[in-house]
C-alpha positions in Angstrom: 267.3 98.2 -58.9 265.4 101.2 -58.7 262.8 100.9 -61.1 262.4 97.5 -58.7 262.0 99.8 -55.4 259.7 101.9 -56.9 257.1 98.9 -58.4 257.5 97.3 -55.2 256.6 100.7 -53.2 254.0 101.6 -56.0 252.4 98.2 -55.2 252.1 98.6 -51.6 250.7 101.9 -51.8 248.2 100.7 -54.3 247.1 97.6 -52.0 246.6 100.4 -49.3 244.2 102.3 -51.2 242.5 99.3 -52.1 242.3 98.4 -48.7 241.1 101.3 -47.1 238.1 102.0 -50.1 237.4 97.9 -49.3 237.1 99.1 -45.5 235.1 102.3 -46.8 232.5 100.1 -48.3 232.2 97.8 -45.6 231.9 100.5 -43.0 228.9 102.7 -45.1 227.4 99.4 -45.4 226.9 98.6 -41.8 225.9 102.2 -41.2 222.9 102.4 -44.0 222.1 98.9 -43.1 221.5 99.7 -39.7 220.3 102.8 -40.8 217.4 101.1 -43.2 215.8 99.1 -39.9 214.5 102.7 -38.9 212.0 103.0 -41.8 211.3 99.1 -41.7 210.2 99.0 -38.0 208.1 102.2 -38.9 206.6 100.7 -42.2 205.7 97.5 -40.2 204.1 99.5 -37.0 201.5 101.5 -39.5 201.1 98.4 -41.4 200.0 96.7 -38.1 198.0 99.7 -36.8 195.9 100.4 -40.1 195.8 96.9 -41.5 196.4 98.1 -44.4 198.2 95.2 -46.3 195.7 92.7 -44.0 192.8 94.1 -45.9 194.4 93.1 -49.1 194.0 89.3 -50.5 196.7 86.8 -50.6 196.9 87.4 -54.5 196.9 91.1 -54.3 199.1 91.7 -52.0 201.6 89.3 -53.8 201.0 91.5 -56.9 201.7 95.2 -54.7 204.8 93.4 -53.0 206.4 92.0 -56.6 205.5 95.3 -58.4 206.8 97.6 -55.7 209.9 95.7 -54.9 211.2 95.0 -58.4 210.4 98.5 -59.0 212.2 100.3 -56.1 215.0 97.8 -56.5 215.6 98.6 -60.4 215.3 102.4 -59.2 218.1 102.3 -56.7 220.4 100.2 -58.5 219.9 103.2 -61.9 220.8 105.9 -59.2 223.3 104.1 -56.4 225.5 106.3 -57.2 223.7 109.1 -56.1 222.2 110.3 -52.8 219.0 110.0 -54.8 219.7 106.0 -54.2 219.6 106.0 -50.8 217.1 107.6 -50.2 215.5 104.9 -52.8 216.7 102.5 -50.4 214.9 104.4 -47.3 212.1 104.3 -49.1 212.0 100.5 -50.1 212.7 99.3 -46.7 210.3 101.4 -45.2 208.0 99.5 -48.2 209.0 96.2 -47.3 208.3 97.1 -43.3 204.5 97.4 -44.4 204.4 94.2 -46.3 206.2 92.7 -43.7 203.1 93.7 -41.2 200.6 90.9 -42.6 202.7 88.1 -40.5 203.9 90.6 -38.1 200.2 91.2 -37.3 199.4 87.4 -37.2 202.2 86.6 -34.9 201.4 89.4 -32.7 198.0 87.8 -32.4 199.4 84.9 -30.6 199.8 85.3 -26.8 203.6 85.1 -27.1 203.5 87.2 -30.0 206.0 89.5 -29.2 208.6 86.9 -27.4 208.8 85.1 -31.0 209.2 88.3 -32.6 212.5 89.2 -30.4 213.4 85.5 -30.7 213.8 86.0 -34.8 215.5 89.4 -34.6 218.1 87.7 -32.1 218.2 84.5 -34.6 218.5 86.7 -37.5 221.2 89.1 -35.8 223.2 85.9 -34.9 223.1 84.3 -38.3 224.8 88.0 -39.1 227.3 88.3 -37.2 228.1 84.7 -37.9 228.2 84.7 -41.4 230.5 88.3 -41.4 233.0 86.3 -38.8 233.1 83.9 -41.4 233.5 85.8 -44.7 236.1 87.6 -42.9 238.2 84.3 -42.1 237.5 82.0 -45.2 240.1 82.5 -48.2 237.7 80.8 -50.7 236.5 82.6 -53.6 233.0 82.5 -53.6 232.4 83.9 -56.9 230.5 81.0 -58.6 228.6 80.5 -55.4 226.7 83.4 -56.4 225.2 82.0 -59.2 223.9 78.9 -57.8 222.4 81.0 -55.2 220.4 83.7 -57.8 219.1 80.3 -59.0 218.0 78.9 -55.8 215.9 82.9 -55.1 214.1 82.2 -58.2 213.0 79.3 -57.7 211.9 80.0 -54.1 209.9 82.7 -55.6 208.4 80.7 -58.0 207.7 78.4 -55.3 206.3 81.0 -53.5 203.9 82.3 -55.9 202.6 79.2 -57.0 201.8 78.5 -53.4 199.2 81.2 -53.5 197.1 79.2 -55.1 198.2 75.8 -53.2 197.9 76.7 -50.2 199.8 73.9 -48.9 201.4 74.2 -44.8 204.1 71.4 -45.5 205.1 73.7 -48.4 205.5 76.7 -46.7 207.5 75.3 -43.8 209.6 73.8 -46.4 209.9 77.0 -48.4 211.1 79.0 -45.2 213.4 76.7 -44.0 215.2 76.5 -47.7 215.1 80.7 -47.7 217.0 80.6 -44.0 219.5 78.3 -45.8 219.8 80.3 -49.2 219.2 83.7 -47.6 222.0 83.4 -45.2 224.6 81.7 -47.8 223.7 85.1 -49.5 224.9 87.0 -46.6 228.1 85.5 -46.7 228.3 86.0 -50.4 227.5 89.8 -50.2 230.0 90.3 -47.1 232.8 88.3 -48.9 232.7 90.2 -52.1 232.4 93.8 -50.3 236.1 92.3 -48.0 237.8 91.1 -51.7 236.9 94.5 -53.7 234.4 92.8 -55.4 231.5 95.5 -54.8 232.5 99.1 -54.7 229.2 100.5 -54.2 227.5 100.5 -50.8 223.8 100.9 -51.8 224.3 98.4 -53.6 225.9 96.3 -50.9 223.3 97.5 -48.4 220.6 96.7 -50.9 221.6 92.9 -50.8 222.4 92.3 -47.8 219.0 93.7 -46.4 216.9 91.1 -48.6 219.0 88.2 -47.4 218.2 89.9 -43.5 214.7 90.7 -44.5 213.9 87.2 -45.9 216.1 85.1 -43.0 213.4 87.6 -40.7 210.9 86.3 -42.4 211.2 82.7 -42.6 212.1 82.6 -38.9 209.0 84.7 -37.6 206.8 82.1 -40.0 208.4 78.7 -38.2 208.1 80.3 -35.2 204.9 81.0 -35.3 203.8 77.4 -36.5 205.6 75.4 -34.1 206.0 78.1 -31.0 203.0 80.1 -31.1 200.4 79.7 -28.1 197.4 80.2 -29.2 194.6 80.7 -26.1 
């Protein structure tokens, strides 16, 4: 009867632990998350001043984003455990604010420029919020969901790429739209796994759920632009 008492208490204990390192995660998340918009608005403001990623073309900048991005992303993930990784992770948002300046810049260009912009960070911020309310409610595992979702990045990618040379508008609007879709299935992905135990490791976990934010921000600002831009 004792040696019952004491798994039982042993068990609760443990589940408590787990619980509050579960709730450790998910708290240093949020903070770096919100943390990494800091370097990202900055990055995008001297990218918009300068012009510096404007100046490049459509191919070279596609090579400068892929190279830099794989390359910070493989470096944070080698030290994430490590204050060395976050400040990786600083340094790749601030990164992805300057390639994120070439649309930025074009949007800001339109009359309403800056209304569309504040209309994607509050489409993006509720598309969040929503997904979080929702991975903290659903008692699905979601595990396998992941996969189908790596699948459906690298295709968009591809898709992407080849679209460099295409050129195609109907393409694009379709590509953005299916990134929204995939992009904020990956949020709910990301949030679930951090609320079961499944990711330990907050730079990790702010690492993936700032490219689903960063491409929902994306896609939004670029169907925004097509269909609600004035142009004088």
């Amino acid at each position: 009867m004792n040696e019952r008492v004491q798994t039982m208490v042993a068990g609760v204990a443990a589940g408590g632990v787990l619980a509050e390192q579960r709730n450790r995660v998910l708290r240093n998340t949020y903070w770096l998350l919100a943390l990494s918009m800091v370097p990202t608005v900055l990055g995008a403001w001297i990218g918009v001043s300068t012009g510096l990623v404007s100046q490049m073309g459509a191919g070279m900048s596609a090579i400068v984003f892929l190279a830099g991005a794989f390359g910070f992303m493989f470096a944070i993930e080698r030290f994430k455990n490590s204050s060395t990784g976050v400040l990786l992770l600083l340094g790749f948002t601030f990164f992805m604010g300057l390639m994120l300046s070439r649309i930025v810049g074009m949007v800001l260009g339109l009359s309403n420029g800056a209304t569309l912009i504040m209309y994607a960070f509050g489409g993006t911020a509720t598309i969040f919020l929503a997904m979080g309310a929702l991975a903290t409610t659903i008692k699905r595992d979601l595990t396998n969901m992941g996969k189908f979702l790596f699948v459906g990045a690298i295709m968009l990618l591809l898709a992407g790429i080849g679209n460099i040379f295409f050129q195609s508008g109907a393409l694009m609007i379709t590509l953005a739209v299916l990134a929204i879709g995939i992009f904020s299935a990956f949020m709910l992905y990301d949030m679930k796994r951090i609320i079961d135990g499944g990711e330990t490791n907050y730079v990790s976990a702010t690492l993936g759920l700032y490219l689903s934010l960063y491409n929902v921000f994306q896609s939004l600002l670029m169907l925004l632009g097509v269909f609600g831009g004035d142009r004088e």
